[in-house]
LOTI-443994 format. One record per residue (C-alpha): y, x, z; residue in three letters; residue number from 1; chain. Coordinates in steps of 0.25 Angstrom, whole numbers. Example, Ala and Ser with C-alpha at 12.3 -4.5 7.8 and 13.67 -1.06 7.14 Angstrom:
# residues 2
{fivo {-18, 49, 31}, 'ALA', 1, 'A'};
{fivo {-4, 55, 29}, 'SER', 2, 'A'};
This chain:
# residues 286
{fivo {576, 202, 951}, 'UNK', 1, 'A'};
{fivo {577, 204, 966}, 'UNK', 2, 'A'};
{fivo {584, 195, 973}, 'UNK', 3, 'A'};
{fivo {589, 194, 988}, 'UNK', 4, 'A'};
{fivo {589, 182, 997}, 'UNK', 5, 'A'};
{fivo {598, 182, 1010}, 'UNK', 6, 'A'};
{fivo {595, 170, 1018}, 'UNK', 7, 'A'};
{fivo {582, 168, 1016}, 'UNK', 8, 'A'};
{fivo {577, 160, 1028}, 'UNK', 9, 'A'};
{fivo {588, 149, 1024}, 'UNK', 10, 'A'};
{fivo {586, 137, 1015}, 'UNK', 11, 'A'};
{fivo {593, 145, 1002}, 'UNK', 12, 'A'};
{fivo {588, 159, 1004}, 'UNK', 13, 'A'};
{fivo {573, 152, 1005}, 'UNK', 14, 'A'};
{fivo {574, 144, 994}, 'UNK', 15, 'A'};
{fivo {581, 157, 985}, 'UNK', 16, 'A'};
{fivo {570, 166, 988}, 'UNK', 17, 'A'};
{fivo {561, 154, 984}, 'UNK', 18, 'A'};
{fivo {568, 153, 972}, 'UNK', 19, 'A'};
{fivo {566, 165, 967}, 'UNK', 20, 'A'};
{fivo {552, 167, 970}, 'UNK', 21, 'A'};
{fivo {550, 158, 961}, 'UNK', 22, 'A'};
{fivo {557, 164, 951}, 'UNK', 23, 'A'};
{fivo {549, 177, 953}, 'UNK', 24, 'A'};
{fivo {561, 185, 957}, 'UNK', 25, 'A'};
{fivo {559, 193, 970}, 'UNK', 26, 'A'};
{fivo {568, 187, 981}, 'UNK', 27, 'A'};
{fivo {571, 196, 992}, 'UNK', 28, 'A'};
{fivo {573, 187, 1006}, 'UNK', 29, 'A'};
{fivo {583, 189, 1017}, 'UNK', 30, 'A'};
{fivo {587, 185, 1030}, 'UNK', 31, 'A'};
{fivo {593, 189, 1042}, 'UNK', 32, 'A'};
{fivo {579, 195, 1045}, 'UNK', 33, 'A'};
{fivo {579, 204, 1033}, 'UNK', 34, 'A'};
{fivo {596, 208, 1037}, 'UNK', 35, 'A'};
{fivo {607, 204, 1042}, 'UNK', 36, 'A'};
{fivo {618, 200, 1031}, 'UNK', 37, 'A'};
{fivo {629, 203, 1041}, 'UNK', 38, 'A'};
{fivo {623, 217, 1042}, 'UNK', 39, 'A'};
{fivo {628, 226, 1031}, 'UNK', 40, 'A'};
{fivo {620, 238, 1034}, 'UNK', 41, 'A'};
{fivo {608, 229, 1036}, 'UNK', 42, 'A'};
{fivo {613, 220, 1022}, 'UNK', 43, 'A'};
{fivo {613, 231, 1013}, 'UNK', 44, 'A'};
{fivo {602, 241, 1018}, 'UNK', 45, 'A'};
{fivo {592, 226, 1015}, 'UNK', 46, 'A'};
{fivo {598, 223, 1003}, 'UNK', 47, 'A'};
{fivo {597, 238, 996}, 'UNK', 48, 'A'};
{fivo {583, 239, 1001}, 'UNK', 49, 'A'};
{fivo {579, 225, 994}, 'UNK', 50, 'A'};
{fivo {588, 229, 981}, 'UNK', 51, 'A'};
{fivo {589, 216, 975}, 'UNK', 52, 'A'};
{fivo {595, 211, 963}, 'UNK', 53, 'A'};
{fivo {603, 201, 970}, 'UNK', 54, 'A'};
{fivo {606, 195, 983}, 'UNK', 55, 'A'};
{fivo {606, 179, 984}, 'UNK', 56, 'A'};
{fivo {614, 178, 999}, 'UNK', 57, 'A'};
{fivo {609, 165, 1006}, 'UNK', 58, 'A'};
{fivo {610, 167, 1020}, 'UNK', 59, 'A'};
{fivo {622, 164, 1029}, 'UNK', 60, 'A'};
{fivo {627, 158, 1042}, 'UNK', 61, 'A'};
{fivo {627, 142, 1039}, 'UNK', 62, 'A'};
{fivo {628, 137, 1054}, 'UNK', 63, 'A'};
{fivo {642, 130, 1047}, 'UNK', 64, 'A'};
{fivo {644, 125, 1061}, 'UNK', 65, 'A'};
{fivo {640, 136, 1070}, 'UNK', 66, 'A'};
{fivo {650, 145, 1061}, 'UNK', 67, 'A'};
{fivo {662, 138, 1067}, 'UNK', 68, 'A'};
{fivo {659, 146, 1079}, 'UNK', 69, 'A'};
{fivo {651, 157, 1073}, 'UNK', 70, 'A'};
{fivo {661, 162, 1061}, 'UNK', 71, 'A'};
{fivo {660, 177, 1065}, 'UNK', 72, 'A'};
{fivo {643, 176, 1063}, 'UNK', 73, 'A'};
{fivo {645, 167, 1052}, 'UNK', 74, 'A'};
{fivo {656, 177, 1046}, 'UNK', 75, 'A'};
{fivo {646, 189, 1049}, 'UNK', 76, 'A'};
{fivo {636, 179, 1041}, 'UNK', 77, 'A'};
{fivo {642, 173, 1028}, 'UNK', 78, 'A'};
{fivo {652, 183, 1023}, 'UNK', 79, 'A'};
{fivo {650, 197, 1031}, 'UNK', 80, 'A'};
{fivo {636, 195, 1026}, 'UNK', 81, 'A'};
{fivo {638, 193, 1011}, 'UNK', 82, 'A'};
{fivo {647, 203, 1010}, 'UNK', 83, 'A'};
{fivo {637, 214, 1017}, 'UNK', 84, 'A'};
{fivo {627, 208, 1004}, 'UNK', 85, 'A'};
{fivo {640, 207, 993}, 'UNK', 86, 'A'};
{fivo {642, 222, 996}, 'UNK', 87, 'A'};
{fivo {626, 226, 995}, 'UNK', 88, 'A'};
{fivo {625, 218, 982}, 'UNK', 89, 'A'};
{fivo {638, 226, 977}, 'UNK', 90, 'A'};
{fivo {632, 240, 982}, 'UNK', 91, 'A'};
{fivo {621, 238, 975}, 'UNK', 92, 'A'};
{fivo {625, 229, 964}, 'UNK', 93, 'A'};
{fivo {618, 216, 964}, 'UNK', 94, 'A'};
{fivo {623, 201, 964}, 'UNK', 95, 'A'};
{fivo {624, 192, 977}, 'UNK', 96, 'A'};
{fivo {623, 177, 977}, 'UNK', 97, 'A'};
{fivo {630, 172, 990}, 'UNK', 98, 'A'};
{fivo {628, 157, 994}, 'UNK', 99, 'A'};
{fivo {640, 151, 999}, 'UNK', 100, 'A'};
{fivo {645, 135, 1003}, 'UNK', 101, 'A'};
{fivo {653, 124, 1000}, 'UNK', 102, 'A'};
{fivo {660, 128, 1016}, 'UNK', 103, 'A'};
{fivo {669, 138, 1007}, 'UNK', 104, 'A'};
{fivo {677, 127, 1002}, 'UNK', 105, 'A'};
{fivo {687, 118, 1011}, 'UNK', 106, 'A'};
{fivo {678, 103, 1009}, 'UNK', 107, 'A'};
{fivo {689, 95, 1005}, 'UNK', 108, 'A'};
{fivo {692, 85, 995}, 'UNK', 109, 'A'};
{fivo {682, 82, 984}, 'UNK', 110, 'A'};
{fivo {682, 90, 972}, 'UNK', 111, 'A'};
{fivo {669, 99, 969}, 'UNK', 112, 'A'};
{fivo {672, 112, 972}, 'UNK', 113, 'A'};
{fivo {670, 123, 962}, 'UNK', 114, 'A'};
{fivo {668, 138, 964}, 'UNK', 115, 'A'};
{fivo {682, 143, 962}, 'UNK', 116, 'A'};
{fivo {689, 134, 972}, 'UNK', 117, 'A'};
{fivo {698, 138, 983}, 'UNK', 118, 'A'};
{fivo {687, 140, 995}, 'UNK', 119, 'A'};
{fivo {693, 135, 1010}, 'UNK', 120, 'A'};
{fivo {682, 135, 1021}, 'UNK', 121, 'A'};
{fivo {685, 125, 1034}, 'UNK', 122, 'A'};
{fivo {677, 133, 1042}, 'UNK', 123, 'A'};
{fivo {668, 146, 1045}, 'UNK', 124, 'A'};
{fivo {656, 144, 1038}, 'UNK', 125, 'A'};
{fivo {664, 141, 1026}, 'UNK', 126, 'A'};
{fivo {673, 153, 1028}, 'UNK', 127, 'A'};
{fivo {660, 162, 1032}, 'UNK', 128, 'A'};
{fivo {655, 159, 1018}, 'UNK', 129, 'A'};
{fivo {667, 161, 1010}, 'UNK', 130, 'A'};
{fivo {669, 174, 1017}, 'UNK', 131, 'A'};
{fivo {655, 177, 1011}, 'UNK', 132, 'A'};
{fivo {660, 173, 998}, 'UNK', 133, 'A'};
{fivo {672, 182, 998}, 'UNK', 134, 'A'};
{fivo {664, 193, 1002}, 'UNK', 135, 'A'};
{fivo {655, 193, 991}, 'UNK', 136, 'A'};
{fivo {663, 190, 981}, 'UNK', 137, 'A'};
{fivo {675, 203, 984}, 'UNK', 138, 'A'};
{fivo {661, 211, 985}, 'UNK', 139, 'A'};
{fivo {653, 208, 972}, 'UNK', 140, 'A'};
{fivo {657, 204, 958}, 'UNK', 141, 'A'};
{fivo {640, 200, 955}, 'UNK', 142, 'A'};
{fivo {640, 186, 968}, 'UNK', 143, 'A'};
{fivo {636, 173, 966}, 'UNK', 144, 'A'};
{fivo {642, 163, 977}, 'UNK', 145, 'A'};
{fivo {635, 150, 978}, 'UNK', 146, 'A'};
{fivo {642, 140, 985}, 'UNK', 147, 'A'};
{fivo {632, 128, 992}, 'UNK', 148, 'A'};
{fivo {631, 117, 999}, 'UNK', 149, 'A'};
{fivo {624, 108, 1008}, 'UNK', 150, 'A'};
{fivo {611, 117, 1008}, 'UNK', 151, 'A'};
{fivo {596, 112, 1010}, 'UNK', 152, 'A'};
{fivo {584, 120, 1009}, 'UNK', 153, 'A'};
{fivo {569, 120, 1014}, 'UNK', 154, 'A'};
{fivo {570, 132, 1022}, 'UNK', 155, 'A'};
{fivo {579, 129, 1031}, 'UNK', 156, 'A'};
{fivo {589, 119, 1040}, 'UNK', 157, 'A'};
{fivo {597, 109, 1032}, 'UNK', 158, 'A'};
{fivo {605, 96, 1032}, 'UNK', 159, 'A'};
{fivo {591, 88, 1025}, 'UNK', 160, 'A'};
{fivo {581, 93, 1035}, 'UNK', 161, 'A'};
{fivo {591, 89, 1047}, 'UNK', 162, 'A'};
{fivo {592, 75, 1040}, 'UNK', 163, 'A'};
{fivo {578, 73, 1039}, 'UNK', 164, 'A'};
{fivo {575, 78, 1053}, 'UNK', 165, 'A'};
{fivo {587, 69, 1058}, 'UNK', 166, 'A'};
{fivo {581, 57, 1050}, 'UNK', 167, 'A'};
{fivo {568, 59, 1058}, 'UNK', 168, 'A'};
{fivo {575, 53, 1071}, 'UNK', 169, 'A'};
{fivo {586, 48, 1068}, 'UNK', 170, 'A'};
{fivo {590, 34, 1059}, 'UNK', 171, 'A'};
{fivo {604, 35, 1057}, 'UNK', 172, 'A'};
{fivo {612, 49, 1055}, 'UNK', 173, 'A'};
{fivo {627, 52, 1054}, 'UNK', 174, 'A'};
{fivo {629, 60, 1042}, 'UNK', 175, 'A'};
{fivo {644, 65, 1035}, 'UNK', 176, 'A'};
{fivo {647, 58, 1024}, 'UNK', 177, 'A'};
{fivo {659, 67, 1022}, 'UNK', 178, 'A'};
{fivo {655, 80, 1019}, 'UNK', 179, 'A'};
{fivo {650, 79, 1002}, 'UNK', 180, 'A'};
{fivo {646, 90, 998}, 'UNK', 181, 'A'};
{fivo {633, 94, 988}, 'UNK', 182, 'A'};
{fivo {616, 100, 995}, 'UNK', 183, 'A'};
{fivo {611, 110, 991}, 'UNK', 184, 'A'};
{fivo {596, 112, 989}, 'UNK', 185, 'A'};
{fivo {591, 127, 992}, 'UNK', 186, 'A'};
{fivo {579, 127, 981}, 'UNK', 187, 'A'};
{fivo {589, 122, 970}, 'UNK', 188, 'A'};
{fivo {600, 131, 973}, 'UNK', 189, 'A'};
{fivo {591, 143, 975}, 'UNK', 190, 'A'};
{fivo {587, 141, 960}, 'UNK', 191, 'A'};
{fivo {602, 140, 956}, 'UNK', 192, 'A'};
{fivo {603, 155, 964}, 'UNK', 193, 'A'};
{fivo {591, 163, 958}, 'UNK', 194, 'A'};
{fivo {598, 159, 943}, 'UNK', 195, 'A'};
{fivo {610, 163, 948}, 'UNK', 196, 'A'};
{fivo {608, 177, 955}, 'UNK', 197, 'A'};
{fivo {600, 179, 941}, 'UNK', 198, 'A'};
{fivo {614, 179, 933}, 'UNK', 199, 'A'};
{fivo {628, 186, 933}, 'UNK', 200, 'A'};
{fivo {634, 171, 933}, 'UNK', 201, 'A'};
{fivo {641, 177, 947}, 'UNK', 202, 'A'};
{fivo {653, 167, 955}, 'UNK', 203, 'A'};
{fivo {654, 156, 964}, 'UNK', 204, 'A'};
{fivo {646, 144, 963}, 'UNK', 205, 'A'};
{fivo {644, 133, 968}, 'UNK', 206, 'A'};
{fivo {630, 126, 970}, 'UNK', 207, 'A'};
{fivo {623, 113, 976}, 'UNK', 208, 'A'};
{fivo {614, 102, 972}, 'UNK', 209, 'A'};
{fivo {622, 92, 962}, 'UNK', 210, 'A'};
{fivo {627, 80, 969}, 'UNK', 211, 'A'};
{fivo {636, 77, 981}, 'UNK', 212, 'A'};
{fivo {633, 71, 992}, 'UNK', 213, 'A'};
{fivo {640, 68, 1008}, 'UNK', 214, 'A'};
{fivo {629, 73, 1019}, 'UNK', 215, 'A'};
{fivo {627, 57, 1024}, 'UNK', 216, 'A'};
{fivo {621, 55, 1007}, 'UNK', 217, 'A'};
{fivo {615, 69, 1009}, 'UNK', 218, 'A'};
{fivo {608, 63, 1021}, 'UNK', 219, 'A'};
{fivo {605, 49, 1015}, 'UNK', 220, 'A'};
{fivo {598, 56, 1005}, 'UNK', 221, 'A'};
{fivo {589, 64, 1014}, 'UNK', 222, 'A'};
{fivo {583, 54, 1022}, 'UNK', 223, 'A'};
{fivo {582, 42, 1007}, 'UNK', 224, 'A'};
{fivo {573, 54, 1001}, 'UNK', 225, 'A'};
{fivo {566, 56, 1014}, 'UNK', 226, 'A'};
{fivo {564, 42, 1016}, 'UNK', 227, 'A'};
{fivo {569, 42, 1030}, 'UNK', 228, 'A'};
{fivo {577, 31, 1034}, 'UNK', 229, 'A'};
{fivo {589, 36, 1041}, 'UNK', 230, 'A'};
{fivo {605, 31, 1040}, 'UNK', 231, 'A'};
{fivo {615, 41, 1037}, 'UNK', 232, 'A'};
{fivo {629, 37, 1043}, 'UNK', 233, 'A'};
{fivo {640, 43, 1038}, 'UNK', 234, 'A'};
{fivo {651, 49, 1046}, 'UNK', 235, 'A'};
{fivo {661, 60, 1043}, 'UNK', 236, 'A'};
{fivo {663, 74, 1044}, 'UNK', 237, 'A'};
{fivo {672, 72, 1055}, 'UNK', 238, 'A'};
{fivo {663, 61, 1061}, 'UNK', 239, 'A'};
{fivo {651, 69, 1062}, 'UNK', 240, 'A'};
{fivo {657, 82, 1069}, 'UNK', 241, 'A'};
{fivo {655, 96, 1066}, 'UNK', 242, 'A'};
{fivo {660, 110, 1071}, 'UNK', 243, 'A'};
{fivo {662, 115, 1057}, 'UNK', 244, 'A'};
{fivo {670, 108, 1046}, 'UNK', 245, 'A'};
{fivo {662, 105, 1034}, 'UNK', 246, 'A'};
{fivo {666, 104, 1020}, 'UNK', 247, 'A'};
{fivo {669, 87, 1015}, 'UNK', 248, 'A'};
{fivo {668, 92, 1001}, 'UNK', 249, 'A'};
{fivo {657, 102, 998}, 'UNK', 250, 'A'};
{fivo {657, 97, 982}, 'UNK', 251, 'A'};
{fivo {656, 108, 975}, 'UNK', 252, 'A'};
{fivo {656, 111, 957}, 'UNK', 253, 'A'};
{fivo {643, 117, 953}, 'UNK', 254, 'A'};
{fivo {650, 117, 938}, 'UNK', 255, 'A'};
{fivo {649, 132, 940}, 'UNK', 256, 'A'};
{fivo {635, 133, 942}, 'UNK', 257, 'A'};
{fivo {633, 126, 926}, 'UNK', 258, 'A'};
{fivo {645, 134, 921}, 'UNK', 259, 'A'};
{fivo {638, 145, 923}, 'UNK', 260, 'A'};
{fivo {624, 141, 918}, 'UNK', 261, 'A'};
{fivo {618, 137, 931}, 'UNK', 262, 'A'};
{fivo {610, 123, 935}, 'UNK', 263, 'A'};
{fivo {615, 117, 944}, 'UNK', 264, 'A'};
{fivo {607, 112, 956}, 'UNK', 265, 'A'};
{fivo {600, 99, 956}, 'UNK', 266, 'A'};
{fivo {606, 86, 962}, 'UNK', 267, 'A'};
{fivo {605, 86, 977}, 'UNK', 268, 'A'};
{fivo {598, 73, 977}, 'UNK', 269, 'A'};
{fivo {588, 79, 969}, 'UNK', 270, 'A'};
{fivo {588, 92, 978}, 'UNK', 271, 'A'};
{fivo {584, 83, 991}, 'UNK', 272, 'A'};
{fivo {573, 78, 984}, 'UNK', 273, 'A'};
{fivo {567, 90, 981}, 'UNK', 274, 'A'};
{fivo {571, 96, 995}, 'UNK', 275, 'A'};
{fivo {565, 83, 1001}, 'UNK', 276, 'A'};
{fivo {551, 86, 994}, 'UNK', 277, 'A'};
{fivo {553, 100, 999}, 'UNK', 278, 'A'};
{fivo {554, 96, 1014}, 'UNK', 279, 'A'};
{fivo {542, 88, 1012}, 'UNK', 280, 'A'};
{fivo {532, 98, 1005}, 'UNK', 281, 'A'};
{fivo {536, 108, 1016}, 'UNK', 282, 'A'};
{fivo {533, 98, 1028}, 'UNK', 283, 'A'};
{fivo {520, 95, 1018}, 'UNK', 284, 'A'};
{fivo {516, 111, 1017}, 'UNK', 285, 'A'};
{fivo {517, 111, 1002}, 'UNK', 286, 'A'};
């Protein structure tokens, strides 16, 4: 099986090309450098050279607050781009995987929510990204969508390595303590992914570590594996300030994922740990 990877130079396409390395199935890396998504000539003359088996689309515009003044780009970005792959992969008859967010939904109240429920974005990040889903799903009847949260990876910026860095100079930090949602660790969500292109198990899904968490715990549990000692203050959404709006309740049900004979992801507590020991072998050299 040939597989391609959008997105490569991010913290999900990395670790999915790494993934399936080791699986011994040939992964095909892309980035803006290889094409442009929001191209179509350029989409589809890359794609049909490279002939893959399948597409796992990882890249996409996740500046959440620059896209608040930047909707056009990040329009151009999140759904004009996967609808130039959907219509590729339908030409030429192979399955896509699009990742997606918990920004489709509206972040209120505090059920969990599942794959079939009414979507409502707050603002344009979250409506870019459903416009991508839409896209993909009235072009292809072979998609996965994978809906994630709270993201951190090695290769790559994230809310751990800015807590770390932070914690280096500061001793106390204001954090949200508002905002529950569940992380995401790129190397266990990329193994979840290269099972899942491998089957005909196509839909929405919805997919994160186990566990939920406010970023302020999120935060306290960073620097007590690091050792550092920093106190996290909480404040609130609207205390804190941001351009964008985020999303209170980012709780979403993974039951689908087990429904349909998948594993679901480790416990997020466990993810840091690992993560943490990946940090340090990498500032080691290992």
């Amino acid at each position: 099986m040939k597989i391609l990877v959008t997105g490569v130079k991010g913290q999900l396409g990395y670790d999915v090309m790494k993934e399936l390395a080791r699986r011994g199935i040939e992964g095909i890396g892309a980035d803006i450098d290889e094409f442009d998504i929001t191209d179509p000539a350029a989409t589809r003359d890359f794609i049909t050279a490279a002939a893959p088996d399948a597409v796992i689309h990882c890249s996409a515009y996740t500046a959440v607050d620059k896209a608040e003044d930047n909707e056009e780009l990040c329009y151009r970005v999140n759904a004009e781009g996967p609808g130039n792959i959907a219509a590729v992969c339908k030409d030429l008859d192979i399955k896509m995987l699009y990742i997606s967010t918990d920004y489709v939904f509206p972040g209120d109240g505090e059920a969990y929510y599942k794959p079939e429920d009414a979507t409502g974005p707050a603002g344009a990040y979250g409506r870019t990204k459903l416009a991508g889903e839409q896209k993909v799903q009235e072009i292809l009847d072979r998609y996965f969508i994978v809906r994630i949260s709270w993201v951190f990876g090695i290769n790559g910026s994230n809310f751990i390595k800015t807590m770390l860095r932070l914690g280096e100079t500061h001793d106390t930090l204001t954090v949200v303590d508002d905002q529950i949602g569940s992380p995401t660790y790129t190397a266990d969500l990329a193994v979840l992914l290269a099972d899942m292109i491998q089957t005909d198990k196509y839909g929405i899904y919805h997919a994160t570590n186990e566990g939920i968490c406010s970023w302020a715990e999120f935060a306290a549990a960073i620097f007590e594996n690091a050792g550092m000692q920093v106190k996290i203050i909480p404040v609130t959404t609207e205390e804190y300030g941001a351009k964008a709006p985020r999303p209170k309740n980012s709780r979403m049900s993974k039951d689908k994922l087990e429904e349909n004979g998948f594993h679901r992801l480790p416990s997020w507590q466990d993810a840091l740990a690992r993560y943490m020991k990946e940090l340090q072998a990498e500032r080691e050299g290992k």
